[in-house]
Every structure is written in C-alpha cells, then in structure tokens.
C-alpha positions as CSV (number, residue, x, y, z in Angstrom):
1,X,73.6,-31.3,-8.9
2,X,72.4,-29.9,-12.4
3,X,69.0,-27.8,-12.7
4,X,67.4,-25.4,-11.1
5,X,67.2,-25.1,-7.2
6,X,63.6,-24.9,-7.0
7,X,63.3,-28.8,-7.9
8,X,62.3,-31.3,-4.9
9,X,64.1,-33.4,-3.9
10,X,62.8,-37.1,-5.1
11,X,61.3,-39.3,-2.3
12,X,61.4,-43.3,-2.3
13,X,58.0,-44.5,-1.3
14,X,58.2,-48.5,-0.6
15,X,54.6,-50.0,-0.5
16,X,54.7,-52.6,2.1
17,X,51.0,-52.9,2.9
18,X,50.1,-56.0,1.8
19,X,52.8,-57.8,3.7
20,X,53.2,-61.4,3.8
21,X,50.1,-62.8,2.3
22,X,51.9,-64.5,-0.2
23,X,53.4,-67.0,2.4
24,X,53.1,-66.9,6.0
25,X,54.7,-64.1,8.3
26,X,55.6,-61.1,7.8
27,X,57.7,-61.5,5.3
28,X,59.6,-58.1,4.7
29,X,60.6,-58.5,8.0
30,X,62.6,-61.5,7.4
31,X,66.1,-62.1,7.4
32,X,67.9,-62.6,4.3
33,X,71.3,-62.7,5.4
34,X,73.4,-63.9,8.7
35,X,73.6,-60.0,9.7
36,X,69.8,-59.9,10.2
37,X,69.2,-57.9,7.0
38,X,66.1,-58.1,5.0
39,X,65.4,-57.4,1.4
40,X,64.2,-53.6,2.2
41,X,67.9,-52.8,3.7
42,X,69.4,-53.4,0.3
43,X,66.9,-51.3,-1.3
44,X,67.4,-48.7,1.2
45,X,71.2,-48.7,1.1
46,X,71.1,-48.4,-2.8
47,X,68.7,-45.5,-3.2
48,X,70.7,-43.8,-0.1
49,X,73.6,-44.4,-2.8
50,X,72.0,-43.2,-5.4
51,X,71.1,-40.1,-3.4
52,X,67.3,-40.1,-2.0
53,X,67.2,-38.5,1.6
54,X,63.6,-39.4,2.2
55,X,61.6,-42.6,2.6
56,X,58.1,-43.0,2.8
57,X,56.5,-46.5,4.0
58,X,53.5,-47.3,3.6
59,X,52.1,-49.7,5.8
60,X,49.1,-51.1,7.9
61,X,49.2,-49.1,11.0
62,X,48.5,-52.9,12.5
63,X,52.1,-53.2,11.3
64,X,53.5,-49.5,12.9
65,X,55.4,-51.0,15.8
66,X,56.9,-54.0,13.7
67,X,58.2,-52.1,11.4
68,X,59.9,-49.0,13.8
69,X,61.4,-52.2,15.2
70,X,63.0,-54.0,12.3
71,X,63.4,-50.6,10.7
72,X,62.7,-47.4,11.3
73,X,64.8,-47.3,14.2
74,X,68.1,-48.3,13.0
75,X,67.3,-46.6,9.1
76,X,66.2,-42.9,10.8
77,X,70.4,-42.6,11.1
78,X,71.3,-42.4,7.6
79,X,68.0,-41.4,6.2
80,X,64.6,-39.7,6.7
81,X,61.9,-42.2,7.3
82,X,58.2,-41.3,7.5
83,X,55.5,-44.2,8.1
84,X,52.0,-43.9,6.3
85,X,49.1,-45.6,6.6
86,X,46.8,-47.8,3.9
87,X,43.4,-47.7,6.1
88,X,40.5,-49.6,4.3
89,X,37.9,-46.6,5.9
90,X,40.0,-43.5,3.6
91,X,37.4,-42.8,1.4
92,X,36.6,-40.0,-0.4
93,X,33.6,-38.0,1.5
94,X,30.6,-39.5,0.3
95,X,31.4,-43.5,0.3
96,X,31.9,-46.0,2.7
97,X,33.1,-50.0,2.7
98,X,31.2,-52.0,1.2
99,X,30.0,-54.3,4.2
100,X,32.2,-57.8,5.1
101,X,34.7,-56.1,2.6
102,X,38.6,-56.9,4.2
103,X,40.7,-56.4,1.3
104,X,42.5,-53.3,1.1
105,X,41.8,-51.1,-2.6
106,X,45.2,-51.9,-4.2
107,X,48.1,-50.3,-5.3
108,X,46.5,-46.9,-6.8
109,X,45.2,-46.5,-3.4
110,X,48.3,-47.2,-1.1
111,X,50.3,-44.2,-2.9
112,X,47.0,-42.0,-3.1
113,X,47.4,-42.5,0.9
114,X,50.9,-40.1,0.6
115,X,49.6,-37.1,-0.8
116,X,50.0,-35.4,2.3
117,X,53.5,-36.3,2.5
118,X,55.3,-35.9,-0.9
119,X,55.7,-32.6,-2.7
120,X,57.7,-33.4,-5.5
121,X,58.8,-36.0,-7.5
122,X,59.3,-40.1,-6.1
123,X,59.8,-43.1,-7.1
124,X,57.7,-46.3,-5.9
125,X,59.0,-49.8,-5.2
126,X,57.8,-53.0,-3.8
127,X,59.5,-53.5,0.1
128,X,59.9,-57.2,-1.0
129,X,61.9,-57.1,-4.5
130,X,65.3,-56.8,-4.8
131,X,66.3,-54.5,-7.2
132,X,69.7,-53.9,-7.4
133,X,71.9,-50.8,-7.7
134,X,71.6,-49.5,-11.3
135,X,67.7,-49.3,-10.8
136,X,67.9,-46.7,-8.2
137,X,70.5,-44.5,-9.8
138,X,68.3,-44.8,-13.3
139,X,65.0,-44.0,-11.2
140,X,66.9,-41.1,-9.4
141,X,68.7,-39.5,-12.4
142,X,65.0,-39.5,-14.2
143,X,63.6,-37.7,-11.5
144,X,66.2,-35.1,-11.0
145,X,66.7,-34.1,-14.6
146,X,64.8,-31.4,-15.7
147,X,61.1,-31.5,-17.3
148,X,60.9,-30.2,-21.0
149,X,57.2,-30.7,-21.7
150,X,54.7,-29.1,-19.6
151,X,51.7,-30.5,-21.6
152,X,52.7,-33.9,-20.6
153,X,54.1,-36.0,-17.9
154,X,57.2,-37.5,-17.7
155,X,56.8,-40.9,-16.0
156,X,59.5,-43.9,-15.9
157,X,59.5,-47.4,-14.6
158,X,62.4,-49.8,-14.3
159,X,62.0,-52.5,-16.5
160,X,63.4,-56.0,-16.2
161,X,64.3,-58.9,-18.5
162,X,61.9,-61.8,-18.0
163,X,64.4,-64.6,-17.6
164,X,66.2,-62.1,-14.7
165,X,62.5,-62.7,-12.8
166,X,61.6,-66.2,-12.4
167,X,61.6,-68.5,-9.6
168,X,62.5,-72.5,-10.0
169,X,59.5,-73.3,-7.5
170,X,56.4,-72.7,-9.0
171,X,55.0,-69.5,-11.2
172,X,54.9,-65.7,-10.9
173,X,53.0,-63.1,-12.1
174,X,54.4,-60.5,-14.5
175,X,53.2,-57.0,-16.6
176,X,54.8,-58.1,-20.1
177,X,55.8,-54.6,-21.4
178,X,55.1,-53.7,-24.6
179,X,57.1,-50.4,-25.5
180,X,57.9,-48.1,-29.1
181,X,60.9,-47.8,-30.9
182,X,62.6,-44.6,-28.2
183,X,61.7,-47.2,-25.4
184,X,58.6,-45.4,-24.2
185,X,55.3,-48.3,-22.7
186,X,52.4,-48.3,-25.2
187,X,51.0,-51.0,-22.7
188,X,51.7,-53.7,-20.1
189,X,50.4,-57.3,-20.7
190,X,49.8,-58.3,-17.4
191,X,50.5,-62.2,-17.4
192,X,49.3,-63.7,-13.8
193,X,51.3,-67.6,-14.8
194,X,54.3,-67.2,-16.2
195,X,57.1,-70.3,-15.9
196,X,59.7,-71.6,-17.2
197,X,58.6,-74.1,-20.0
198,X,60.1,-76.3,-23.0
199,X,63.5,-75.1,-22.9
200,X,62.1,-71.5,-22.6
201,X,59.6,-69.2,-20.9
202,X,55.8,-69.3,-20.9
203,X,52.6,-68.3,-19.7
204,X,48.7,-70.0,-19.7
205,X,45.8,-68.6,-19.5
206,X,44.1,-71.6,-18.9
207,X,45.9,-73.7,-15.7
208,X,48.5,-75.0,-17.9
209,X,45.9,-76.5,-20.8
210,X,48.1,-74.0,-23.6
211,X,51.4,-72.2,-23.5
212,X,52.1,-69.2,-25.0
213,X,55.8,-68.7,-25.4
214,X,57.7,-65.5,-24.5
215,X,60.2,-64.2,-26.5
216,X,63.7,-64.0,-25.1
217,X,64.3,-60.6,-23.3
218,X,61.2,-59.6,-22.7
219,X,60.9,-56.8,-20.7
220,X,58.5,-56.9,-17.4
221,X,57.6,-54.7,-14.9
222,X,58.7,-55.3,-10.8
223,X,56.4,-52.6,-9.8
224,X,59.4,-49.9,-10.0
225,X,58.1,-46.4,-11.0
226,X,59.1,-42.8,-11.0
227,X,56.0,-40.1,-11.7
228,X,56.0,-36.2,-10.6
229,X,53.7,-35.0,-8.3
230,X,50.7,-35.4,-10.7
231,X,50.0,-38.7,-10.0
232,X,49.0,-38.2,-6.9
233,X,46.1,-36.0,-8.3
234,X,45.6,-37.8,-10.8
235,X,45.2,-40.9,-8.4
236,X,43.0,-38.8,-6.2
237,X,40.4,-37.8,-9.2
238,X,40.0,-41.2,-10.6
239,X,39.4,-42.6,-7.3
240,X,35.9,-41.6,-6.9
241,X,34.5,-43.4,-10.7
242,X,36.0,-46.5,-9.6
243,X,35.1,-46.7,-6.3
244,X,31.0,-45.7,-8.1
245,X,31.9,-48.8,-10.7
246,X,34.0,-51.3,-7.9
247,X,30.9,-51.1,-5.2
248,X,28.0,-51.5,-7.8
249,X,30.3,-54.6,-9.4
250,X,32.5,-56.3,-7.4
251,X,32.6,-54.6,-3.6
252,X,34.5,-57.4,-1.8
253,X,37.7,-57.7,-4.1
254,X,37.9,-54.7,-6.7
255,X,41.2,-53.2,-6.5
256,X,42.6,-49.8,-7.6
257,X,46.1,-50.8,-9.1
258,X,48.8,-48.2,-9.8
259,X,49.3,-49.4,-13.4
260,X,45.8,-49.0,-14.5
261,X,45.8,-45.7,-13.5
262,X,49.0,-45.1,-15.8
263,X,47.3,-47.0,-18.7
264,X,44.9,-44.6,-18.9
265,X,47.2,-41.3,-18.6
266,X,49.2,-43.4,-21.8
267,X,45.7,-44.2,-23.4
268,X,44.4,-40.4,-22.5
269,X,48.2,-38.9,-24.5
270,X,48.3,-37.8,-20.7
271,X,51.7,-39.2,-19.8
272,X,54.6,-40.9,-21.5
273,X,56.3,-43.7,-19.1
274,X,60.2,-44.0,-20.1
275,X,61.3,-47.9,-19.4
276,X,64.9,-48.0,-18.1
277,X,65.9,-51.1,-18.8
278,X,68.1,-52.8,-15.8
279,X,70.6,-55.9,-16.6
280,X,70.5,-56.9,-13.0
281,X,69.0,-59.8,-11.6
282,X,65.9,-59.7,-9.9
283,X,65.8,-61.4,-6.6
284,X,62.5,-62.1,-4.4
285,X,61.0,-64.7,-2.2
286,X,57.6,-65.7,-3.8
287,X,57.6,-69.0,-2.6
288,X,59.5,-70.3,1.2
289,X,61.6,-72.2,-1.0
290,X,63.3,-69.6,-3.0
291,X,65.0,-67.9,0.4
292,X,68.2,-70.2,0.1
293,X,69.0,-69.0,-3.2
294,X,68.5,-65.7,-2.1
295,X,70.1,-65.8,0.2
296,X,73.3,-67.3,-1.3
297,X,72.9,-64.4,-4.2
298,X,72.8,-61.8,-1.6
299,X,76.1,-63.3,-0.1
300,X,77.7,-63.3,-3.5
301,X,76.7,-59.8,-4.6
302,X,78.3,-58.8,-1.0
303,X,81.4,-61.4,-1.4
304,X,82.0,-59.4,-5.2
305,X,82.3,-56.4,-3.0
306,X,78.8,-54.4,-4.4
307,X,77.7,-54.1,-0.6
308,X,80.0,-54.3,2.6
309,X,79.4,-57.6,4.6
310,X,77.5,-55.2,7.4
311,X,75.3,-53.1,5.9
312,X,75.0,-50.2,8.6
313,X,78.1,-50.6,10.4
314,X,79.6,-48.3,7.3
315,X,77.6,-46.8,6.0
C-alpha cells in the first residue's frame, strides 16, 4: 500500500433500499446461478478482490432479517458487513412526512443515512448491477491514492459504454455522460427511454413519437461512484432546501438523488468527478425476462475462469 498511514480505508456502500419494485419480489435476493448466488455476491467477491474490508448495506429495516439470511450471514466470513437503515421518518429536526407520503427520498438520502458509519472515503453501487471486476479495482485504486487538491474534491464514477447496458426486452433508463477532454463529467444527461433503434441506439422523449440517436460509445452512468467523506456533509446541508422546496411542490414523490447533489458540487467548481471508463459488460435484470441471459453470461464469465464455479467455498 502507497501513501500515508493515516488514510481510511475505503468502504463499499451497496444501496439496496428500493428493492424489487421494478418487478415483483425481492429481487436482490434472487438467484442468478445454480449455486444459489445473486448479483450482490459477484459484486462482493470483486471489491473483496480488489481490496475493500467493509460493506455497508443499506436497506429497509422491513428487509433486516431477509437480507442477514441470504447475506450477511454467510458474507460476515470474508468481510465486514454493517446493515443501515433508509427510514422515511429521518428528517432533519424541524420537518416531518408530508401526510399519505410512502415513497422513500431517493438516492441522496439513502447514503446521507451512513454518516454515522463511514469515516473515510467509499465507493457507492447499486445491489442489483453487475459490474464486473475492473470497476472495483478502478473505484478502489481512486480512493486509495492520495489527494493533491485540498480546495476541491476528488470524486469518480465508473462509467460504461451504452451498447454494454441495454436489455433486448423493453427500455432502460440511463445518465448520458457528457465529460471534457482529461475525462472529467461537465454533466449527466439523464435519458429515462433509451432502446435499441434503426440499426443503432436511441432514446424519446415523447413515448416513442421521435428518436434521438446516440452516438456509438457513449458513456453512461450505472450508479457507480467514489467521493471522500465530504459528501456526506455536503448531502446533509443540502438536505434541508430541498426538503423546504420538495414539501411546498411535490410532497408525495420528490426525491433527493445522489447525482443532483454532485451536479451541483460540478456546477458550484466544488468537486471534479473523474469517469473511469470500464470495457466490461454490464449485466442486470430490469425486466423477468432478461434473467436467462444473465444467467448464461454469469456461467460464461465463471466457465472463462474470472470467478470459481462456487463462489464462497474458496474464497
């Protein structure tokens, strides 16, 4: 290990809150392989590889005993695992839920909830994408190297190329990255219908009335993100103006994301957000029917020898 001594050791935080309302179930906790592995184990085994010693969940603590089940208990061997909780009711002092409001405040929000358990840098990833291995060596090397620029934060994010992150069953959502000439984000496009279309890939606006073609390699975001510790207080102070403008304009749905948040640290000179870009495929299951294939890449990825046929037995 290179640097000083003093550095933290980065965490991997894995939001898993908003499990399994994209389909039914809980779909985290489903199988993607004969050996009763789900997509999480992958991404586990690959940041233990790349050397992260902590995980922190968060999840609905509606969820707690599900997940100690399918995976705290058999992870805690080979790596720390701490559970925390996205709860609707933690406010700052002063507001309360809107009433008849069920929908948790979003992504800003869910990492917000770990302030009390992360002291130094982390990385954040979605508990139902597949990743793959370079992503979490990139993500780990980032956050172990050492900061030049006190003025400034040093942010990353993995990104991905488009065609690597689209499903043959319908249409997915993407943040379209638009970076500078060192490969630093000026801004994320987020596109919410993106498909394959004409020979190519596209995205509408408008429930399919006009396309707007996407430009081979692309790069989007999966939601993979390395910050130091200043997020988390710069999640906690910008909390409290958008809860004042989501409750006045739109108490029922408005969400807190995570990238907004960064967007403004970019637009504020705040932050700089390095994108990494990885050449793996992405693999997820947005729609029932895109388990088989993944299923069968999985199988491949182990058959080529880049995990061992039983996850845990080895490692």
């Amino acid at each position: 290990m290179g640097g000083s001594n003093n550095m933290k050791k980065p965490v991997l935080v894995v939001m898993a809150a908003g499990m399994g309302s994209r389909y039914g179930g809980l779909k985290q906790i489903d199988p993607i392989d004969k050996d009763g592995d789900i997509i999480i184990d992958f991404s586990i085994y690959d940041a233990i590889q790349a050397g992260f010693e902590k995980i922190v969940f968060i999840i609905k603590k509606e969820n707690e005993a599900d997940f100690r089940a399918a995976i705290g208990d058999r992870m805690s061997k080979h790596i720390q695992v701490e559970f925390v909780f996205q709860d609707l009711h933690n406010l700052p002092e002063g507001f309360t839920v809107p009433e008849g409001r069920v929908k948790p405040w979003g992504t800003g929000h869910a990492v917000l909830s770990c302030i009390d358990e992360i002291d130094g840098p982390f990385a954040v990833i979605n508990a139902d994408d597949y990743y793959g291995v370079h992503a979490f060596k990139m993500a780990y090397d980032f956050l172990t190297s050492e900061e030049k620029d006190e003025d400034v934060y040093h942010y990353m994010m993995v990104g991905y190329r488009l065609e690597n992150t689209l499903t043959e069953n319908g249409h997915v959502a993407r943040g379209v990255c638009v970076t500078d000439e060192e490969g630093h984000l000026i801004k994320i496009n987020e596109r919410t219908h993106i498909e394959k279309h004409d020979g190519g890939t596209a995205y509408t606006e408008d429930d399919g009335k006009t396309w707007t073609m996407l430009p081979q390699g692309s790069i989007v975001s999966m939601n993979m993100w390395g910050f130091s510790n200043s997020i988390l207080q710069e999640l906690k102070a910008r909390f409290r103006p958008f809860l004042d403008d989501a409750i006045a304009n739109n108490p029922m749905k408005g969400e807190y994301f995570l990238p907004f948040v960064v967007d403004e640290l970019l637009q504020e000179k705040k932050a700089t957000v390095k994108v990494l870009k990885s050449e793996d495929k992405w693999y997820g299951v947005t729609y029932k029917e895109d388990k088989p294939m993944v299923m069968d890449a999985i199988q491949n990825l182990k058959d080529q020898g880049l995990y061992p046929q039983k996850l845990w037995e080895e490692a």
